[in-house]
C-alpha positions in Angstrom: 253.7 -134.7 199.2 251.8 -131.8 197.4 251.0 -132.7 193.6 248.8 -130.6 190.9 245.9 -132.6 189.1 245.2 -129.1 187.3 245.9 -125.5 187.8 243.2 -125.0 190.0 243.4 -128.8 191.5 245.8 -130.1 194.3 246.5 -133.3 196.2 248.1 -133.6 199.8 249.2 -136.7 201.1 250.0 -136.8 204.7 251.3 -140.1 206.2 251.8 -141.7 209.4 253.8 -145.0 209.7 249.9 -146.8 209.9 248.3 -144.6 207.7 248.2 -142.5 204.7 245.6 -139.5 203.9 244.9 -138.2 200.9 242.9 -134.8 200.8 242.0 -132.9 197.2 242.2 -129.0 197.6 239.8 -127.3 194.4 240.2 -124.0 194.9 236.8 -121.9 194.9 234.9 -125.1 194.8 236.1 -127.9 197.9 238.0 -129.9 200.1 237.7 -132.9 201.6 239.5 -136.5 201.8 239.7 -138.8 198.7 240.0 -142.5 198.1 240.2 -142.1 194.8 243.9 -141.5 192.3 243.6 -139.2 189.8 246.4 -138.1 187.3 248.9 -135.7 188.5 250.9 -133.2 186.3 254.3 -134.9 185.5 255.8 -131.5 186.0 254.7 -129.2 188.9 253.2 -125.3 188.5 255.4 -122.9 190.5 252.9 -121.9 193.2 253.2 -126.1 193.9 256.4 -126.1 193.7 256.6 -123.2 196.3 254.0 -125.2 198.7 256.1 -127.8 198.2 259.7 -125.7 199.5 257.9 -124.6 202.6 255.7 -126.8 203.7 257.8 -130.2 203.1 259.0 -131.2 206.8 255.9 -129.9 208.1 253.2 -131.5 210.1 249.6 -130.7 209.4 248.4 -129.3 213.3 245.3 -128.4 212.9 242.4 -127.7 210.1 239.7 -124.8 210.8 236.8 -123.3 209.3 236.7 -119.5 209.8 233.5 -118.9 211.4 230.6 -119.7 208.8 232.6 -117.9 206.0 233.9 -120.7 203.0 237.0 -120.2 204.0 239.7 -123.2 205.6 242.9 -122.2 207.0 245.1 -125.1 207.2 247.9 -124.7 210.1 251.5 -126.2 209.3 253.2 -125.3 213.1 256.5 -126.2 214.3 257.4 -127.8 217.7 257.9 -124.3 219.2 253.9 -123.5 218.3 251.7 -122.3 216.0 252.7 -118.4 216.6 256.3 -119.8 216.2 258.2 -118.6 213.2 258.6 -121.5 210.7 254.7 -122.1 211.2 252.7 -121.6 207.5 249.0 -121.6 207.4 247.5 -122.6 203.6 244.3 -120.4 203.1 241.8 -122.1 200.9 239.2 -119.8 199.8 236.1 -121.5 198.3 233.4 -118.9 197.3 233.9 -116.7 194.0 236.4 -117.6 191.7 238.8 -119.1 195.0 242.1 -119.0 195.6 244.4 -120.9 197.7 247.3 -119.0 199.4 250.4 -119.6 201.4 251.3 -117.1 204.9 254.1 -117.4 207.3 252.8 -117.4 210.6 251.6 -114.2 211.0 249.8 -114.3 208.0 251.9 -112.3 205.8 251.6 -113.7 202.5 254.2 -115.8 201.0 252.6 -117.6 198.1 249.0 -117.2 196.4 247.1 -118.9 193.4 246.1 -115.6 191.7 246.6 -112.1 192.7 243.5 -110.8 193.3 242.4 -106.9 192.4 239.8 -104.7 193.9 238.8 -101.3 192.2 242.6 -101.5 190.6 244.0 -102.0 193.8 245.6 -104.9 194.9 243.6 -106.8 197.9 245.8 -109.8 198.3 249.4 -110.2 197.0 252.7 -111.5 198.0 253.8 -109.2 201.1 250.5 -108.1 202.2 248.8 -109.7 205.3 245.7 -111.7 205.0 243.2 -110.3 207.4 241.1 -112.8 209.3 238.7 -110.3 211.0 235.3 -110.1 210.0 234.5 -113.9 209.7 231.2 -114.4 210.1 229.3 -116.6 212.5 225.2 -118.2 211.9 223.4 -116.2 214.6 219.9 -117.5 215.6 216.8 -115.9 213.5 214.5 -113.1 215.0 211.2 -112.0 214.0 212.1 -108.5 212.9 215.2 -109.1 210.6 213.1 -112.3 208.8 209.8 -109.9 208.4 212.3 -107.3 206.9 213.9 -109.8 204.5 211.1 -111.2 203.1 209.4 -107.4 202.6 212.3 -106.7 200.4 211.0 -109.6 198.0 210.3 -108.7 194.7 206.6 -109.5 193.0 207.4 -112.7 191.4 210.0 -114.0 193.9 209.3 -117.4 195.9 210.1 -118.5 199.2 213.0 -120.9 198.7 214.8 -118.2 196.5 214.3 -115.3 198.7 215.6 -117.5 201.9 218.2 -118.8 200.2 220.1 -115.6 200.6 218.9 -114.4 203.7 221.7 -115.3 206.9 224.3 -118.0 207.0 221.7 -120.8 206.1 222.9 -121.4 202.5 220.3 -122.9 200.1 219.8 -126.1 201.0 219.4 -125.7 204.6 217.0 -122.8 203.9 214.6 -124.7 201.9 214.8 -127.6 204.5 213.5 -124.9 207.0 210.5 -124.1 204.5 209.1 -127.9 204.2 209.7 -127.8 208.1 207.8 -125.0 208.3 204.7 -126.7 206.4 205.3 -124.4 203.4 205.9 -124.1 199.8 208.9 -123.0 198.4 207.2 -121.9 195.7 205.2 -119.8 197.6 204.9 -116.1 196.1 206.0 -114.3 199.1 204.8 -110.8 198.2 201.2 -112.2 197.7 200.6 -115.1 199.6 202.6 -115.1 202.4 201.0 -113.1 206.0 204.0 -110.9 207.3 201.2 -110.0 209.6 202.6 -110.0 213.4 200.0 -113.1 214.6 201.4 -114.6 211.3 201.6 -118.1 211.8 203.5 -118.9 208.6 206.0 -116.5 210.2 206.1 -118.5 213.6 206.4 -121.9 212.0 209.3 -120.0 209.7 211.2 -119.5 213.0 210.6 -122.6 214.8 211.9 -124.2 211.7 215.1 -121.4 211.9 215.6 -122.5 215.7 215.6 -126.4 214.7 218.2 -125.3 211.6 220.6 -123.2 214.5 220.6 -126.1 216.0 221.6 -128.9 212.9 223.9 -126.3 212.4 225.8 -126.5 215.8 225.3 -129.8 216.0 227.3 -130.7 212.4 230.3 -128.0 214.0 231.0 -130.7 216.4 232.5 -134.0 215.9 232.4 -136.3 212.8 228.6 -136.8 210.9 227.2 -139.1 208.5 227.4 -137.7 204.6 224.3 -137.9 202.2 223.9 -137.9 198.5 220.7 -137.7 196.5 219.6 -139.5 193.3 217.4 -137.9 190.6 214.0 -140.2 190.5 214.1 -142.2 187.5 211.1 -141.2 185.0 209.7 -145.2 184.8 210.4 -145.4 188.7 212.0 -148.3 188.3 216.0 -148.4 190.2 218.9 -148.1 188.2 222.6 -149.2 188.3 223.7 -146.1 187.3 221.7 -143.5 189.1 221.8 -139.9 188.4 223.3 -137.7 191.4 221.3 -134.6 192.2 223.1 -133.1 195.5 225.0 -133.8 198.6 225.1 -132.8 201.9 226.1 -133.4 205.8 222.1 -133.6 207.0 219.3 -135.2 205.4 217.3 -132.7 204.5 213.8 -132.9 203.9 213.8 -131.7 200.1 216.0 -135.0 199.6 214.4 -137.0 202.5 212.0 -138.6 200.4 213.9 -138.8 197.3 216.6 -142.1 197.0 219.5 -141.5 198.7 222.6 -142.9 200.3 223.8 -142.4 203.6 227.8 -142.5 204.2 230.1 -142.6 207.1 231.5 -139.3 207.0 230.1 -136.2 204.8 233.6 -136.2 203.1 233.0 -139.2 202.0 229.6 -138.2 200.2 231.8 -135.2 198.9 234.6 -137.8 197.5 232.0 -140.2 196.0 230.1 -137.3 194.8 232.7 -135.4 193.0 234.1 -138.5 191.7 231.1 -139.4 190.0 231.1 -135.9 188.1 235.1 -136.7 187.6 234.6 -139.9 185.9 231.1 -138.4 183.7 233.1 -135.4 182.3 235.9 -138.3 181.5 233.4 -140.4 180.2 231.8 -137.1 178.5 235.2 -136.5 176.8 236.3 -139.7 176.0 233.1 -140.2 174.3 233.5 -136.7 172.1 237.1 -137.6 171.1 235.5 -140.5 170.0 232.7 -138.6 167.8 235.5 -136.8 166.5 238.0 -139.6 165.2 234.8 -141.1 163.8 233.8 -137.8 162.0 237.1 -137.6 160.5 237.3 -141.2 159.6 234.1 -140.9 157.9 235.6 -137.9 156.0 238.4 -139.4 154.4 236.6 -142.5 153.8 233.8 -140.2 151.8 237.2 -138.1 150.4 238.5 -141.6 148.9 235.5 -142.8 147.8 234.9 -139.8 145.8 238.5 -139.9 144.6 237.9 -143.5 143.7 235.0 -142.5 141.9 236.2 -139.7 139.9 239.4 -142.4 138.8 236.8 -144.8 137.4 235.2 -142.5 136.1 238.1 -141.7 133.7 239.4 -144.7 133.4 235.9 -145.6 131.9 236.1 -142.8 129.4 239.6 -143.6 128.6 238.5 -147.4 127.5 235.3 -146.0 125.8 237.8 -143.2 123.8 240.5 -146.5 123.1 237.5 -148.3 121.7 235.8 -145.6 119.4 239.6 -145.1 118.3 240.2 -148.9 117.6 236.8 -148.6 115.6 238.1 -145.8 113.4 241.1 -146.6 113.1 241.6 -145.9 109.3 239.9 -142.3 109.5 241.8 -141.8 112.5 245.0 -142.4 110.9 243.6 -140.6 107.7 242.6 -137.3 110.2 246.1 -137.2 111.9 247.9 -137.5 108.7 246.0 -134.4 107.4 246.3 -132.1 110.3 250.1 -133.0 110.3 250.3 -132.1 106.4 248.4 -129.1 107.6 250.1 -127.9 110.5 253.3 -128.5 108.7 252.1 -126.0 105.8 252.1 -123.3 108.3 248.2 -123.5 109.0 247.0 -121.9 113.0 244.0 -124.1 114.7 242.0 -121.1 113.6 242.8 -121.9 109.8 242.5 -125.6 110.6 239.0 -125.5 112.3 237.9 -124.0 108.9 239.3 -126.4 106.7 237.4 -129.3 108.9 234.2 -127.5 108.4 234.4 -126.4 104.6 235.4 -130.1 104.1 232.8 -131.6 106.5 230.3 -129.3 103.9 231.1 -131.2 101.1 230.8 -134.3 102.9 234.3 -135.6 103.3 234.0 -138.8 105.2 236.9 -137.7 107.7 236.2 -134.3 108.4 232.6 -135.3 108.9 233.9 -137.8 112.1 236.0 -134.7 113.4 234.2 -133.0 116.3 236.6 -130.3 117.6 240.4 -129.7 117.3 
């Protein structure tokens, strides 16, 4: 079955009669098997639904990397082999913003993610082929290329950040190769790093390179043990809940002496890992919709209260108005009995409010308790 956990998200179950495999497809950002069940959308995008329609009485034949590039090319053949037609191959890009598209077996392609532009042209859409030329492979390091690289460094760049980008090494890798080396990776390379050609910062750089060719091949055969490193805790103390920094399929050096956890395969690292980050940003969200309903809570209860107190408020100064009436009752009477006389003889308020103060002058009792009409 192929389900969507989000529009960028998908989930392949492949079964046997003794097993059942599970593998999460994140398109620009990984693959690998999960153990863990995540929500799927109760109704399916079209691009799923398509992978669904073509794919569905497939078997899964074989799973490649293409040369050192991020890029996976799932092969769906049929009995009569791979170059058979009826064979699909899923494409799962996972560099840039990804994308995860469906060919026929000559890679013409059927089905695709996103359509993907290039200087207003289109570079991969339904109908056009996907070219697999040009894959790249790691190459073992020589002098002359590294000496090159690292001349092109700016003034304030250091070591681990101008070898980061230098090859098929990748970050991590590249700053194992520094501490293997004996050096810094904060080291300023345009002032304090010999480029010299009896440099021996340079040799140790490329025995370091050699021992990294040869991790590398090593991790392109077989299955090898995951990793994933903890943050140190600030009291040094250990925690239940550590803090993951980063994963990988070697213990590198940078992590070496860091906690860590070793696990069977390197997609179970990636499983546990990305899991961890699942259930944060759950716990992340769960916690703001919590913030929220108690922001809004708090509102109405401060709404009500200040409803409440604008209703005793009047009811107060109704009772203190009933009072001062039931206390002057008689010139009460007295003043309505006049203004009715008044209004009856034709009088405005503007005539009245004079009469009230000519008689409060000559110190009629009633008009003298009168404060405004």
């Amino acid at each position: 079955g192929i389900y969507d956990v989000n529009p960028k998200t998908f989930l392949f179950k492949f079964t046997k009669p003794d097993s059942k495999h599970l593998v999460l497809i994140e398109s620009g950002i990984r693959t690998h098997t999960t153990e863990y069940v995540r929500d799927k959308s109760i109704t399916p995008s079209s691009f799923c639904m398509k992978l669904r329609k073509h794919l569905k009485t497939r078997r899964l034949t074989r799973v490649r990397q293409l040369g050192m590039d991020r890029v996976i090319d799932f092969e769906f053949a049929v009995a009569a082999g791979p170059e058979a037609e009826g064979t699909y191959h899923v494409v799962c890009e996972f560099y840039a913003s990804g994308n995860v598209i469906l060919t026929d077996h000559q890679y013409n392609i059927v089905a695709l993610l996103r359509v993907v532009h290039i200087e207003d042209a289109k570079a991969f859409a339904v109908g056009m082929r996907y070219e697999l030329q040009g894959a790249r492979d790691v190459e073992r390091v020589e002098r002359a290329p590294l000496v090159e690289h690292l001349r092109s460094a700016g003034p304030k760049d250091s070591l681990k950040r101008v070898l980061a980008t230098f090859g098929m090494y990748g970050p991590a890798l590249s700053e194992h190769v520094v501490l293997r080396a004996g050096l810094s990776p904060s080291l300023k390379v345009a002032t304090a790093l010999d480029l010299g050609p009896e440099s021996p910062q340079i040799a140790a750089l490329l025995a370091a390179y050699a021992e990294a060719y040869d991790i590398v091949e090593q991790l392109g055969q077989g299955t090898h043990p995951g990793y994933i490193s903890y943050l140190p805790q600030r009291d040094g103390e250990p925690s239940d809940d550590p803090v993951f920094d980063d994963f990988g399929p070697w213990l590198f050096d940078q992590y070496a002496s860091r906690p860590h956890k070793q696990f069977a395969t390197f997609s179970d690292a990636a499983d546990v890992f990305f899991s961890n980050i699942e259930a944060q940003r759950l716990r992340s969200k769960a916690h703001q919709q919590e913030a929220t309903a108690e922001r809004k809570l708090e509102a109405i209860k401060q709404e009500h209260r200040g409803r409440v107190e604008s209703l005793e408020l009047a009811h107060r100064r109704t009772e203190e108005q009933a009072r001062r009436i039931e206390a002057n009752l008689e010139f009460v009477d007295q003043a309505i009995a006049i203004i009715r006389q008044a209004v009856a003889a034709g009088m405005d308020w503007r005539e009245l409010d004079e009469l009230v103060r000519d008689q409060r002058e000559q110190g009629n009792p009633v008009a003298e308790r009168i404060v405004k009409l």
